[in-house]
C-alpha positions as protocol buffer text, in pm:
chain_id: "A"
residue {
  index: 1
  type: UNK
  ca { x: 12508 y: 8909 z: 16713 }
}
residue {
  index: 2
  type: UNK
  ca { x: 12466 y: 8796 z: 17027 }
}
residue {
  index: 3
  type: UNK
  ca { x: 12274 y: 8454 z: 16958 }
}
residue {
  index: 4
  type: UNK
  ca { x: 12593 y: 8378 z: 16683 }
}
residue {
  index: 5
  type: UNK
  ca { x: 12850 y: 8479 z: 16980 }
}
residue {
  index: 6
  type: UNK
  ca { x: 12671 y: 8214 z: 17208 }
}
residue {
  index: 7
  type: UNK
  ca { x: 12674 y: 7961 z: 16973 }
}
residue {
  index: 8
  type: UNK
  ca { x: 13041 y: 7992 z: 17030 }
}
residue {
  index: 9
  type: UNK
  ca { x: 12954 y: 7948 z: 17414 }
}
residue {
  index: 10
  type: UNK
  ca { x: 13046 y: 8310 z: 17432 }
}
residue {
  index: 11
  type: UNK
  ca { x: 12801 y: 8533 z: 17702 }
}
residue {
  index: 12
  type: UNK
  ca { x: 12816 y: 8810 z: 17923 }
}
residue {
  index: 13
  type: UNK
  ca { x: 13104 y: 9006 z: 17908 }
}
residue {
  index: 14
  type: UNK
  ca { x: 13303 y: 8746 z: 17645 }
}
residue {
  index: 15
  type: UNK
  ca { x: 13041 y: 8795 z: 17447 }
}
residue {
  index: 16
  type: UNK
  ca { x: 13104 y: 9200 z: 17476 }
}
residue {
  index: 17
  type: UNK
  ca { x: 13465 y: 9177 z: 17427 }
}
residue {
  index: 18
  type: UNK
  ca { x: 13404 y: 8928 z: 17116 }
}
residue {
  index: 19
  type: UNK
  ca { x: 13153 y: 9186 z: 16970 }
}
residue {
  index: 20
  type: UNK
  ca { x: 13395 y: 9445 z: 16979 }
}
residue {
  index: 21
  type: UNK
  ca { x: 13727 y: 9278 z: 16873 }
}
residue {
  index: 22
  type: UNK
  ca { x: 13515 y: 9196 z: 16577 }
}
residue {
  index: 23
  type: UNK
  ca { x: 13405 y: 9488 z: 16496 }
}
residue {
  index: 24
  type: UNK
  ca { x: 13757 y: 9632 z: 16548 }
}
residue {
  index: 25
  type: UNK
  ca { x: 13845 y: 9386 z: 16286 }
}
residue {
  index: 26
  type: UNK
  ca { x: 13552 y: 9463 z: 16044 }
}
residue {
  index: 27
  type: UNK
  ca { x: 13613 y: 9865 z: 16096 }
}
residue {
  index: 28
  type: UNK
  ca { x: 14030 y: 9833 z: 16026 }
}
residue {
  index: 29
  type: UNK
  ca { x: 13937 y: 9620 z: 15696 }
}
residue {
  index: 30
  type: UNK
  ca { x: 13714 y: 9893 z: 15589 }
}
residue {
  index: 31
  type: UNK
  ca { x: 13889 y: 10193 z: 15625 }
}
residue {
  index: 32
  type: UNK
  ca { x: 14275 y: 9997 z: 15467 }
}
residue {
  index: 33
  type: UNK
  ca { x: 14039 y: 9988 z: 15162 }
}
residue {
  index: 34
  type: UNK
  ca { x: 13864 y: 10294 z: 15148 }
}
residue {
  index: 35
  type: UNK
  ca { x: 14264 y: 10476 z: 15186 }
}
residue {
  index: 36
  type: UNK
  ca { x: 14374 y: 10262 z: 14916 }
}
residue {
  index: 37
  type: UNK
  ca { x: 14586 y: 10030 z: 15103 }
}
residue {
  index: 38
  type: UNK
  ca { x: 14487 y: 9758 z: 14924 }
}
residue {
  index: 39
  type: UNK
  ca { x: 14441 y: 9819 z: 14615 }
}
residue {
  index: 40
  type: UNK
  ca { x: 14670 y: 9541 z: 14455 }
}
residue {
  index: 41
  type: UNK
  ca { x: 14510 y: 9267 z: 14685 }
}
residue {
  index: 42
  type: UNK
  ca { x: 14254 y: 9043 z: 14600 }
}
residue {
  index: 43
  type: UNK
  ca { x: 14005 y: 9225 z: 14899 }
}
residue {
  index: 44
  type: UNK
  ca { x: 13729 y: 8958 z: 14870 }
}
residue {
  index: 45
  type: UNK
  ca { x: 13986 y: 8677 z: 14940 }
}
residue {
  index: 46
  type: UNK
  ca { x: 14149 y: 8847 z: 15255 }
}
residue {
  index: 47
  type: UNK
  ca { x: 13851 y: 8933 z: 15378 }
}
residue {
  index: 48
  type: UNK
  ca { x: 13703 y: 8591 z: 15375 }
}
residue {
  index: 49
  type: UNK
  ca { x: 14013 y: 8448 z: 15522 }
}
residue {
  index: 50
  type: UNK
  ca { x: 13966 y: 8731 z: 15801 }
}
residue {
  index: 51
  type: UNK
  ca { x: 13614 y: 8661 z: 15858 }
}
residue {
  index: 52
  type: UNK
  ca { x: 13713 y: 8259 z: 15895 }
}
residue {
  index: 53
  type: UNK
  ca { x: 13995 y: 8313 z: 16141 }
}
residue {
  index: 54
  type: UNK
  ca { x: 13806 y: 8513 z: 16333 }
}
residue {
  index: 55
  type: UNK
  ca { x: 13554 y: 8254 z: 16354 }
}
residue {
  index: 56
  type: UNK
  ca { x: 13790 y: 8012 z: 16418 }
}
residue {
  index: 57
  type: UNK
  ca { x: 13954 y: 8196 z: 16712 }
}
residue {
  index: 58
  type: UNK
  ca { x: 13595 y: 8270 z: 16845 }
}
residue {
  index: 59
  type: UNK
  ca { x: 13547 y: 7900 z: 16889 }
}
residue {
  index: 60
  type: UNK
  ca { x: 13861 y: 7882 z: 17071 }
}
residue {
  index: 61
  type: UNK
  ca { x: 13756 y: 8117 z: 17305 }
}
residue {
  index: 62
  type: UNK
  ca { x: 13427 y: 7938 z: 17390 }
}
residue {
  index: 63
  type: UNK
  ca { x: 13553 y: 7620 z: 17450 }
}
């Protein structure tokens, strides 16, 4: 995790804080579909769009 992070020029503590919000993000998506929340969603497309604007917002960060 931490090599991908700093190929977003992300280290030290931004690299902490990254690792976290993401897993934050990662945790919340998991346990809205384990309660049922989204059942009538298409979970594989939402979650793919989540995992890209997270990347995207990573590389924001970095630069």
């Amino acid at each position: 995790m931490i090599q991908v992070l700093a190929s977003y020029g992300l280290e030290g503590e931004d690299a902490f804080y990254a690792a976290l919000q993401f897993w934050s993000a990662l945790h919340g998506f998991v346990l809205l579909e384990m309660t049922g929340v989204m059942d009538d969603i298409d979970t594989d497309a939402v979650f793919t769009d989540m995992l890209r604007r997270l990347a995207s917002g990573m590389g924001q960060l970095g630069s």
